[in-house]
N, CA, C, O and CB atoms as a CASP TS submission, in Angstrom:
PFRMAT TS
TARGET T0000
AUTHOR 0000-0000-0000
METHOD Language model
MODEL 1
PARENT N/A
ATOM      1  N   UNK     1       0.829  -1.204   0.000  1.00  0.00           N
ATOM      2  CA  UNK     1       0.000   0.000   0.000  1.00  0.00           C
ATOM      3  C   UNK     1       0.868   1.261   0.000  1.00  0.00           C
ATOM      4  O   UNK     1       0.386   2.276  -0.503  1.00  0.00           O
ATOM      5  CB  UNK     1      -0.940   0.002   1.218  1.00  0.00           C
ATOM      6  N   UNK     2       2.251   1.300   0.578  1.00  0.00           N
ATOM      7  CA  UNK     2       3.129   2.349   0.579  1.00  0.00           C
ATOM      8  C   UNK     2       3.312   2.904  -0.985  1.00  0.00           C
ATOM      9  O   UNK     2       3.708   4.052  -1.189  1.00  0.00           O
ATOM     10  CB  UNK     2       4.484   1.846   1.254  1.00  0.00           C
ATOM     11  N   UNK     3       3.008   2.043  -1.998  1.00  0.00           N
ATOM     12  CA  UNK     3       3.727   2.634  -3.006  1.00  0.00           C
ATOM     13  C   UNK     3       2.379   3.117  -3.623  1.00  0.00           C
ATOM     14  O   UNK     3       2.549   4.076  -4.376  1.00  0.00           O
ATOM     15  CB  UNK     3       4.793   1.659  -3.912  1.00  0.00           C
ATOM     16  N   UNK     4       1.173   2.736  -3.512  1.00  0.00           N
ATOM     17  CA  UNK     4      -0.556   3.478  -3.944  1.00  0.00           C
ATOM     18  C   UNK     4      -0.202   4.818  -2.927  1.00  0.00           C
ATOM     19  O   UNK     4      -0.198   5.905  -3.505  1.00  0.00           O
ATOM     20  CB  UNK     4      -2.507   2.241  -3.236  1.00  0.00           C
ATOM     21  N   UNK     5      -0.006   4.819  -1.960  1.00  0.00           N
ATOM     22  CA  UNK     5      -0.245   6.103  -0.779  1.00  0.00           C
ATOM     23  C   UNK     5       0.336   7.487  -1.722  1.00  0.00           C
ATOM     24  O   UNK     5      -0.209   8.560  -1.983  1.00  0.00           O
ATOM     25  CB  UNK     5       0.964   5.815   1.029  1.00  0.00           C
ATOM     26  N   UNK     6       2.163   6.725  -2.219  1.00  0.00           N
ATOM     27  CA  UNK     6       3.096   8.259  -2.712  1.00  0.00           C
ATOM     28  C   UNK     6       2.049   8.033  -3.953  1.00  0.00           C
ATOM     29  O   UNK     6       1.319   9.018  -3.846  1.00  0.00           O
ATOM     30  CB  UNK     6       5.366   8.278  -3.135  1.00  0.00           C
ATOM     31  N   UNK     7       1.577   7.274  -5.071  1.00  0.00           N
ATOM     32  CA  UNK     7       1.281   7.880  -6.332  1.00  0.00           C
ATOM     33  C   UNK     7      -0.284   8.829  -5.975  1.00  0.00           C
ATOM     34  O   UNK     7      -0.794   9.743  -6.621  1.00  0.00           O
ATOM     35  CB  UNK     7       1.136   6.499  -7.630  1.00  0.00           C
ATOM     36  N   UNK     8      -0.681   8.237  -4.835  1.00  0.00           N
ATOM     37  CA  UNK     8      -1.922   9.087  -4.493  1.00  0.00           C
ATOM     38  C   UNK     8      -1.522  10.843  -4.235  1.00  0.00           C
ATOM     39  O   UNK     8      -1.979  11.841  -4.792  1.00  0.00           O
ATOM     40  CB  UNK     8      -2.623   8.355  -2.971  1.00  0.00           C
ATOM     41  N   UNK     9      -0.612  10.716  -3.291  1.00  0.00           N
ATOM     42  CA  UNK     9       0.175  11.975  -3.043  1.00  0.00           C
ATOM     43  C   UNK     9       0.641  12.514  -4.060  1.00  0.00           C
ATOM     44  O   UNK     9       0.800  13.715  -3.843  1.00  0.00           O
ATOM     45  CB  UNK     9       1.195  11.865  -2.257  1.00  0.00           C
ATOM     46  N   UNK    10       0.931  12.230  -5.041  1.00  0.00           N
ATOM     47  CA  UNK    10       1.990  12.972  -5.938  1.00  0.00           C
ATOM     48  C   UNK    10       0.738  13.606  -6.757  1.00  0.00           C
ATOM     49  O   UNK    10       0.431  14.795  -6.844  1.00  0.00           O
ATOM     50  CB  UNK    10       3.290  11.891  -6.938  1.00  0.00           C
ATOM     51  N   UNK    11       0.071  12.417  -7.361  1.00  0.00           N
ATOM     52  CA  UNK    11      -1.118  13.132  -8.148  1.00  0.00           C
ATOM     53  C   UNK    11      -2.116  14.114  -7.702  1.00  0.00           C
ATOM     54  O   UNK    11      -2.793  15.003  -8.220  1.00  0.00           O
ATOM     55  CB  UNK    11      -1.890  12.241  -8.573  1.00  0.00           C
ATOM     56  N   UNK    12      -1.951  13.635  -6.604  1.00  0.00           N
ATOM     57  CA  UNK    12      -3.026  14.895  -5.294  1.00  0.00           C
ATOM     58  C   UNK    12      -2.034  16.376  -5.177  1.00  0.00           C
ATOM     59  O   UNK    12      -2.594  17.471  -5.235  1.00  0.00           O
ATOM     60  CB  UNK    12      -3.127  13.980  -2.956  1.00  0.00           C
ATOM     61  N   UNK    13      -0.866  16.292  -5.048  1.00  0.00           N
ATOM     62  CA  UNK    13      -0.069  17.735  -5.447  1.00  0.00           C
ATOM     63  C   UNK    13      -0.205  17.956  -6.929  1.00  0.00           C
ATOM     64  O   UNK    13      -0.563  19.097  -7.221  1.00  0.00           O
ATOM     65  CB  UNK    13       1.652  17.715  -5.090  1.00  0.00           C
ATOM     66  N   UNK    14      -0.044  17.297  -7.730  1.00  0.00           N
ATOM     67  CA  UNK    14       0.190  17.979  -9.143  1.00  0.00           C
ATOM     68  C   UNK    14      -0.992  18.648  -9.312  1.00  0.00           C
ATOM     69  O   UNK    14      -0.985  19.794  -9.762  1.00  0.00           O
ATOM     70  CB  UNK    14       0.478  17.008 -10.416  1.00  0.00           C
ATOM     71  N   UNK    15      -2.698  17.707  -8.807  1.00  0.00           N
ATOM     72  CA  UNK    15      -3.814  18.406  -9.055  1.00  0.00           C
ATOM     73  C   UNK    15      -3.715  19.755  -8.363  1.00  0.00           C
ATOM     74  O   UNK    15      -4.217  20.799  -8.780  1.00  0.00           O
ATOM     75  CB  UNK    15      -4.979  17.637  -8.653  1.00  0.00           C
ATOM     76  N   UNK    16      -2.934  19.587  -7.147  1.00  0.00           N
ATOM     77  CA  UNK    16      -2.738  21.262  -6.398  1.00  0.00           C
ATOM     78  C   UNK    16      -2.671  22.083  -6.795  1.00  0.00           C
ATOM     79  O   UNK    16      -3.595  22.895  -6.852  1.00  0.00           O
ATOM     80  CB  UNK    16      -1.915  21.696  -5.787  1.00  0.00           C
ATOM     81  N   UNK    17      -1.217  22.288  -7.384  1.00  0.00           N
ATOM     82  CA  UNK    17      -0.420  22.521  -8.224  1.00  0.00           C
ATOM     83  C   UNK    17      -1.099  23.612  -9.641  1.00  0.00           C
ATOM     84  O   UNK    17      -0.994  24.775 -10.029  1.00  0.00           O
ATOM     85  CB  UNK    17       0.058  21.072  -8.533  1.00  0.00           C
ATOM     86  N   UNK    18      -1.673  22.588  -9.951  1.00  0.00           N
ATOM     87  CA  UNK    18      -2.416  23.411 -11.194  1.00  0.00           C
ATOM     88  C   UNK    18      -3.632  23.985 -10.868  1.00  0.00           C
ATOM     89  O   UNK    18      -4.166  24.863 -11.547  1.00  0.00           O
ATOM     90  CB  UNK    18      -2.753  22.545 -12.411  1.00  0.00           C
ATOM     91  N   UNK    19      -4.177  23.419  -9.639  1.00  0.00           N
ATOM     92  CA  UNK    19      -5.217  24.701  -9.221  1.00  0.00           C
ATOM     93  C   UNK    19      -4.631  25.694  -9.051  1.00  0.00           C
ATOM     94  O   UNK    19      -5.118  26.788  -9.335  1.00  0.00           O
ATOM     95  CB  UNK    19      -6.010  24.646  -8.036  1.00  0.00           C
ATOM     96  N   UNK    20      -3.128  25.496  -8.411  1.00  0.00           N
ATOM     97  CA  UNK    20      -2.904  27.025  -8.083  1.00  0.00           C
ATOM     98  C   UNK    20      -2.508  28.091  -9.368  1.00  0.00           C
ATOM     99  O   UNK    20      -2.850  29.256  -9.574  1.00  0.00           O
ATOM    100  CB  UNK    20      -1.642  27.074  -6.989  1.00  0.00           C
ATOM    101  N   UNK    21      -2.021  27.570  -9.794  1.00  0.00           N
ATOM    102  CA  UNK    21      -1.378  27.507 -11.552  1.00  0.00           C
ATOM    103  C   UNK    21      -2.492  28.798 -12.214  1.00  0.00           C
ATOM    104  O   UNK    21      -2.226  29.805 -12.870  1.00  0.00           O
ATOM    105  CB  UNK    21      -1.758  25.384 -12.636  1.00  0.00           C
ATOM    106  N   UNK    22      -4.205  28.086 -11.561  1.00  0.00           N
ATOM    107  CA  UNK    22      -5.132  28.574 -12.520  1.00  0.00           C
ATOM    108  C   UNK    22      -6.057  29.532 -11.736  1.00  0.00           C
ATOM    109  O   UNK    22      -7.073  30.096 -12.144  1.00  0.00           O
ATOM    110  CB  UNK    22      -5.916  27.393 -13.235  1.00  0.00           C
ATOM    111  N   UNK    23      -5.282  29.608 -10.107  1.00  0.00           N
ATOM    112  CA  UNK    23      -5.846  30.717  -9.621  1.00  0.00           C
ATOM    113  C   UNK    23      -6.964  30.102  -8.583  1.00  0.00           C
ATOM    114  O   UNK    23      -7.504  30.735  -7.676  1.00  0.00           O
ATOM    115  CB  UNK    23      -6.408  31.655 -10.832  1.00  0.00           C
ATOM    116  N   UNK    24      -7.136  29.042  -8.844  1.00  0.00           N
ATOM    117  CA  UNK    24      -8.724  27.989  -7.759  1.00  0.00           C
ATOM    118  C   UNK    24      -8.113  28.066  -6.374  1.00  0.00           C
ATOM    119  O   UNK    24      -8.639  28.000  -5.263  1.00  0.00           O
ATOM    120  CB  UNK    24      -9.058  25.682  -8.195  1.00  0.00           C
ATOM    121  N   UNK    25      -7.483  28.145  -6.563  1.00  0.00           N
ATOM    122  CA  UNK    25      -6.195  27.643  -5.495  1.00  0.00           C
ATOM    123  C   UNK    25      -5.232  28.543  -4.523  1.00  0.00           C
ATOM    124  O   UNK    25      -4.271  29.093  -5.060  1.00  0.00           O
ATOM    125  CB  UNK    25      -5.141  27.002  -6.370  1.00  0.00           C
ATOM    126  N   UNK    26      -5.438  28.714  -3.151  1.00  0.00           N
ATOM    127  CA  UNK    26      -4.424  29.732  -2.685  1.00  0.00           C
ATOM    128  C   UNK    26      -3.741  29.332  -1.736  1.00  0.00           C
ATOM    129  O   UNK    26      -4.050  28.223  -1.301  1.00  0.00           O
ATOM    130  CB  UNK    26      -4.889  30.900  -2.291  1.00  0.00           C
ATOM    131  N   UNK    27      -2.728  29.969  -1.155  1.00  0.00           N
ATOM    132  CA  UNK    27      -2.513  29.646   0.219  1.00  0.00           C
ATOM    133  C   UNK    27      -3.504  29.845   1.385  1.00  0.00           C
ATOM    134  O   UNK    27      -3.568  29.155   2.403  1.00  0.00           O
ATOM    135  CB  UNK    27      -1.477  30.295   0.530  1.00  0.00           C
ATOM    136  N   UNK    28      -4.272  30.917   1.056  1.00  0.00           N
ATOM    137  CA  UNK    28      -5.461  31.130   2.480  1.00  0.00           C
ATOM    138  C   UNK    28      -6.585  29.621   1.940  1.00  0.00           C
ATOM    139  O   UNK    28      -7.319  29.335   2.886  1.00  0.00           O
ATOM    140  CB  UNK    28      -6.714  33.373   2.394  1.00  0.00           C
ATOM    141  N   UNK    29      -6.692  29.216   1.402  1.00  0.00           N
ATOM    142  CA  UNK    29      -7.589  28.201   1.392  1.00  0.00           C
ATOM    143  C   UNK    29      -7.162  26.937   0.894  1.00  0.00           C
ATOM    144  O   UNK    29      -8.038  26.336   0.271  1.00  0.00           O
ATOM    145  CB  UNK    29      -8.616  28.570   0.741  1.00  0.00           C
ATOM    146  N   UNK    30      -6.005  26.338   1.001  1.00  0.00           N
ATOM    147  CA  UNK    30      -5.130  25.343   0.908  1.00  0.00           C
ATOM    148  C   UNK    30      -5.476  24.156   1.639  1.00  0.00           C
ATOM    149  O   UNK    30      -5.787  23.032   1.244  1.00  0.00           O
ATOM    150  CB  UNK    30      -3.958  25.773   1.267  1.00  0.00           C
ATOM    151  N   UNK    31      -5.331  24.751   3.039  1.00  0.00           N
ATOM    152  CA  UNK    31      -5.922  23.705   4.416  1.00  0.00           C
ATOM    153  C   UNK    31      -7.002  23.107   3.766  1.00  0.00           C
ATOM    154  O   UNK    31      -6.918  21.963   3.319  1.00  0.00           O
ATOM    155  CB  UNK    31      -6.550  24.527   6.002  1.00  0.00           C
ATOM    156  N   UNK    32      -7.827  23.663   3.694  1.00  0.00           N
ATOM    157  CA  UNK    32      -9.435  23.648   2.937  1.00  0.00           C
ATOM    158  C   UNK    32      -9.429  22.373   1.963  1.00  0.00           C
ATOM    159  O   UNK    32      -9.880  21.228   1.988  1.00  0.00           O
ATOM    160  CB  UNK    32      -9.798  25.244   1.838  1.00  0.00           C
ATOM    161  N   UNK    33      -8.666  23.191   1.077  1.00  0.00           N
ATOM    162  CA  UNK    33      -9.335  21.855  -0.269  1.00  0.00           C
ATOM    163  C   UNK    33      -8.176  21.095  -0.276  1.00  0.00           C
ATOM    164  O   UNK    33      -8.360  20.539  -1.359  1.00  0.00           O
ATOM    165  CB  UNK    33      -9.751  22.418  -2.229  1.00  0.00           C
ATOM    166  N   UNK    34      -7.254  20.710   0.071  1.00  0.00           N
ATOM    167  CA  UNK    34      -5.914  19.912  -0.076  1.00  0.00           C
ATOM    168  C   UNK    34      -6.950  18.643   0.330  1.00  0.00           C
ATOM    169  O   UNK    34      -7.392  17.846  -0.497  1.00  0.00           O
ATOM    170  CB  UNK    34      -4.296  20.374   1.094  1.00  0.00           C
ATOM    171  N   UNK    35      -7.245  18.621   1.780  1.00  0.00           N
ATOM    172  CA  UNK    35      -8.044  17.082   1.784  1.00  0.00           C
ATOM    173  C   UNK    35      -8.646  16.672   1.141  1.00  0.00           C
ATOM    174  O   UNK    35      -8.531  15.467   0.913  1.00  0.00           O
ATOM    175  CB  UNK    35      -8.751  16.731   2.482  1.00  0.00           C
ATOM    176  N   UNK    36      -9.551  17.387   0.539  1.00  0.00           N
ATOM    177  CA  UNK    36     -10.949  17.053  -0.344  1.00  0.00           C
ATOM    178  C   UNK    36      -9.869  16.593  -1.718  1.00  0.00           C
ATOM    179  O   UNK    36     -10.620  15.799  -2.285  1.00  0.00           O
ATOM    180  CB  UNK    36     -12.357  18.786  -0.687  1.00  0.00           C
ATOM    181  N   UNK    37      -9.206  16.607  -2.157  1.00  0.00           N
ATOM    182  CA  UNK    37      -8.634  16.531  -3.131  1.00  0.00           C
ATOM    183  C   UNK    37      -8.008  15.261  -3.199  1.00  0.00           C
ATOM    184  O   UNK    37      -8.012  14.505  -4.171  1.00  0.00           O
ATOM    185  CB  UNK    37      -7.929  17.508  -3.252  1.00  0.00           C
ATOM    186  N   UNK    38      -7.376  15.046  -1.908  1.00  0.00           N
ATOM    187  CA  UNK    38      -6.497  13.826  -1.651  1.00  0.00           C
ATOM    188  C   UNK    38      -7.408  12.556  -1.645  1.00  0.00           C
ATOM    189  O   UNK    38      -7.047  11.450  -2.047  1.00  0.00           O
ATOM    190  CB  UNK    38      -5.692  13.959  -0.210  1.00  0.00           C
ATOM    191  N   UNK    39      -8.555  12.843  -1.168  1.00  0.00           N
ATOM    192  CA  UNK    39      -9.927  11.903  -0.622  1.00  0.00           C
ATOM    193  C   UNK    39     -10.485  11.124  -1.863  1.00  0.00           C
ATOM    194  O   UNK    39     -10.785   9.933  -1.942  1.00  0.00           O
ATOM    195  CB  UNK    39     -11.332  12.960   0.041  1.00  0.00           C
ATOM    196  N   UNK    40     -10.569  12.571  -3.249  1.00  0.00           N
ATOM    197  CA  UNK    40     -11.401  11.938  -4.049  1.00  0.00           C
ATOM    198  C   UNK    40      -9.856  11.378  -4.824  1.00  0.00           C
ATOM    199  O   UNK    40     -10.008  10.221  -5.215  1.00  0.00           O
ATOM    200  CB  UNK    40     -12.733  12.977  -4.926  1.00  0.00           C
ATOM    201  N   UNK    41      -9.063  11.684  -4.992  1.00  0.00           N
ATOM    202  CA  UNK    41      -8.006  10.945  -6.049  1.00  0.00           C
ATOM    203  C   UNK    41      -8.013   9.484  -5.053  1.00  0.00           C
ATOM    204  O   UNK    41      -8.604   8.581  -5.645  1.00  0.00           O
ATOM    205  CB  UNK    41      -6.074  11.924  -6.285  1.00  0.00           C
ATOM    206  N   UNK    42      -7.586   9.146  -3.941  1.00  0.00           N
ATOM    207  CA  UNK    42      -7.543   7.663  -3.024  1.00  0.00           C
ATOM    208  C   UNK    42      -8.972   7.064  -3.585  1.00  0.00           C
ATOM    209  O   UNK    42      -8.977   6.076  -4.320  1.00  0.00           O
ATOM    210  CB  UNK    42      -7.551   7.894  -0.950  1.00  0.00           C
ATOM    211  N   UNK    43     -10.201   7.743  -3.180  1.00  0.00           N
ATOM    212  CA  UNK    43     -11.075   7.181  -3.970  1.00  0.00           C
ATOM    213  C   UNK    43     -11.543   6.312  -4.883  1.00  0.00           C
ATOM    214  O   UNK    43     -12.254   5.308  -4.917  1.00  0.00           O
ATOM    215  CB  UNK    43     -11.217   7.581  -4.214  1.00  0.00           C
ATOM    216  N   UNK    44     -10.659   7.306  -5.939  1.00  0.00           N
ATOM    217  CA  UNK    44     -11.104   6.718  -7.498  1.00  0.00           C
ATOM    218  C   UNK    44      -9.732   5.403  -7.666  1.00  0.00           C
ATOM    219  O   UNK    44      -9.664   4.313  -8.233  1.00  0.00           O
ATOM    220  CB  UNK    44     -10.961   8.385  -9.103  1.00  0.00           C
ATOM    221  N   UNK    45      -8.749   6.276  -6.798  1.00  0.00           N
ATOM    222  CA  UNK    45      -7.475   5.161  -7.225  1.00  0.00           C
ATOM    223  C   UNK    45      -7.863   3.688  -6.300  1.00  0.00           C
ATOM    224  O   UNK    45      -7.088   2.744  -6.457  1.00  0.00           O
ATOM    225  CB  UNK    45      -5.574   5.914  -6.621  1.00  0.00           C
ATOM    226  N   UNK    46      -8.770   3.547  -5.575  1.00  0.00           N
ATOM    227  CA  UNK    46      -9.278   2.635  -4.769  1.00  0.00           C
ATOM    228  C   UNK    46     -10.155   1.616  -5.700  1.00  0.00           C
ATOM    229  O   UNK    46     -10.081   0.499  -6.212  1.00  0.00           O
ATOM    230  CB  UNK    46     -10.066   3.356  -3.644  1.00  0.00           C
ATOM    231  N   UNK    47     -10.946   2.623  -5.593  1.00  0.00           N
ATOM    232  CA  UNK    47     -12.150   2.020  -7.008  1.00  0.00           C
ATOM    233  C   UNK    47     -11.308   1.419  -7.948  1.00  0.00           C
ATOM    234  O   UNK    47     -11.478   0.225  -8.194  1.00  0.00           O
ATOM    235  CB  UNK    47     -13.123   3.357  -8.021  1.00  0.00           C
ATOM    236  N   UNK    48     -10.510   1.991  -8.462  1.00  0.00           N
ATOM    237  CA  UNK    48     -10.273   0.870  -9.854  1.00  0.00           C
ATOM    238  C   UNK    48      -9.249   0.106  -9.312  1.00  0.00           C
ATOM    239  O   UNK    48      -8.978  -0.703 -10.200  1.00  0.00           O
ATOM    240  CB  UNK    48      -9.718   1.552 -11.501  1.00  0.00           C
ATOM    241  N   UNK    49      -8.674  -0.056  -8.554  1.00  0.00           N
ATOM    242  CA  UNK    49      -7.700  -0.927  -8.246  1.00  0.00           C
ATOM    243  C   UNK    49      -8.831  -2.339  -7.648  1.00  0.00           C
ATOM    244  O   UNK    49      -8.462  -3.504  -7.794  1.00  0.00           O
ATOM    245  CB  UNK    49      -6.487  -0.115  -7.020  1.00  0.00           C
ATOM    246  N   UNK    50     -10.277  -1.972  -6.949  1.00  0.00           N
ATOM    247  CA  UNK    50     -10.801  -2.939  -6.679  1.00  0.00           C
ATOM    248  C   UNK    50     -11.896  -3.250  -8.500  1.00  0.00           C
ATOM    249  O   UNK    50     -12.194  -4.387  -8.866  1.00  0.00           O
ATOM    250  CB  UNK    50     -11.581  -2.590  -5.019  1.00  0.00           C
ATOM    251  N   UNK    51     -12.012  -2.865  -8.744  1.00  0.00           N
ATOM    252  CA  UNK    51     -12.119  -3.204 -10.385  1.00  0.00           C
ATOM    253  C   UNK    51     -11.774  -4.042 -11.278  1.00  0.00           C
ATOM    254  O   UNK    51     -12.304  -4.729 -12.151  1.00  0.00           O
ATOM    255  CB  UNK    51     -11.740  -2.557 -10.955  1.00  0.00           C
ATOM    256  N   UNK    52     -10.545  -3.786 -10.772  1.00  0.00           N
ATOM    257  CA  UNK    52      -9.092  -4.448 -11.568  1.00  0.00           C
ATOM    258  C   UNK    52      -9.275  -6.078 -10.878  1.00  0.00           C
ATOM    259  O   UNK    52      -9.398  -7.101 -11.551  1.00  0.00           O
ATOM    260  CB  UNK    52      -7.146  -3.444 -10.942  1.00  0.00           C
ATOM    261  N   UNK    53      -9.258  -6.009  -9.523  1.00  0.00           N
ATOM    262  CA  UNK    53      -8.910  -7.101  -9.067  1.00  0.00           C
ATOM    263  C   UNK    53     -10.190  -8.192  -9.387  1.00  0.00           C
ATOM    264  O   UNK    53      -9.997  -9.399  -9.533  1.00  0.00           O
ATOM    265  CB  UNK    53      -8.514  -6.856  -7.600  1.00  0.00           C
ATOM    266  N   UNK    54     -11.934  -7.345  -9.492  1.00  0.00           N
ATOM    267  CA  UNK    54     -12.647  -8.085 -10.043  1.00  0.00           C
ATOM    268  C   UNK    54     -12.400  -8.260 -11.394  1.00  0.00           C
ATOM    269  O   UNK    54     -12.424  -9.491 -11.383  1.00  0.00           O
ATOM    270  CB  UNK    54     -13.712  -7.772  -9.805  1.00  0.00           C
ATOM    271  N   UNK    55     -12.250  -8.062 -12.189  1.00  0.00           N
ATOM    272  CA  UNK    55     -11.879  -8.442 -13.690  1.00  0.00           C
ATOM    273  C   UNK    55     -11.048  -9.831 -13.587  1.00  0.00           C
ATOM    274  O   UNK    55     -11.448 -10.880 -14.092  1.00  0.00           O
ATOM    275  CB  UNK    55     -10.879  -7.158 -14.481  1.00  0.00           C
ATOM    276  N   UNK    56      -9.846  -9.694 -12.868  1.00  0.00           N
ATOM    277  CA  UNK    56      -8.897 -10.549 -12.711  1.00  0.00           C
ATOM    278  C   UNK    56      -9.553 -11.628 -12.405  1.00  0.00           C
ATOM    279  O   UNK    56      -9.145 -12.734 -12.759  1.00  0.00           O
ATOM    280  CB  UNK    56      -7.950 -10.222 -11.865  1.00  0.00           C
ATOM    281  N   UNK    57     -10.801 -11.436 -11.615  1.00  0.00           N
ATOM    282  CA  UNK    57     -11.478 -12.816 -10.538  1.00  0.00           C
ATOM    283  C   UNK    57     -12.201 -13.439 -12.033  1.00  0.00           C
ATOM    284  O   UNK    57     -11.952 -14.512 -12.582  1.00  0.00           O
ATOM    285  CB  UNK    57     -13.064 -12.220  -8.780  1.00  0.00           C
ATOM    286  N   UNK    58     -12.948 -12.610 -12.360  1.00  0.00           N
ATOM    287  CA  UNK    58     -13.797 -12.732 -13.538  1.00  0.00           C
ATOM    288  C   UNK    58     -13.214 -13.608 -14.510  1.00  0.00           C
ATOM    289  O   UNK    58     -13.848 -14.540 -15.003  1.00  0.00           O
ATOM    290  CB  UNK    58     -14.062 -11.448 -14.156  1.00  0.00           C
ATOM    291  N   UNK    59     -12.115 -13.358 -14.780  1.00  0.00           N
ATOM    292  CA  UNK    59     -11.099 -14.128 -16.249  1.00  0.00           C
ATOM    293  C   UNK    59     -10.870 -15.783 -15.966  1.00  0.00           C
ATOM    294  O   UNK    59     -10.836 -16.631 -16.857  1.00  0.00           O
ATOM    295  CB  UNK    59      -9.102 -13.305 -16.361  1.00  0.00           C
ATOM    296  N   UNK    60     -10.696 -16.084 -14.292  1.00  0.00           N
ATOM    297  CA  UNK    60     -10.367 -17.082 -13.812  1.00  0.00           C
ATOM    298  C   UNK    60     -11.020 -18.416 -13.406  1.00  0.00           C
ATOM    299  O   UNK    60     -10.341 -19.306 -12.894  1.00  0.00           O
ATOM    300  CB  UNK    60      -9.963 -16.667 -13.123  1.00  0.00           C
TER
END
């Protein structure tokens, strides 16, 4: 799970990143949406990783 956690993290900054890039994004409201951000990328990266593993079941 250590190595899902950093690609969760990394992609959860880059999305930062370019909010801030585009102005969505500040330091006064950082605290704010940084979680919400991290939550839904683990999410989705959750979801398809359990996806994946049904497919796999499926083939077998």
């Amino acid at each position: 799970m250590e190595k899902l956690e950093r690609e969760i993290m990394q992609v959860s900054k880059e999305i930062a990143v370019k909010f801030i890039e585009s102005q969505r994004l500040s330091p006064s409201n950082f605290e704010e949406i940084f979680p919400s951000i991290y939550r839904v990328v683990m999410d989705t990266a959750l979801k398809g990783r359990e996806r994946l593993e049904e497919e796999e079941g499926d083939e077998q």
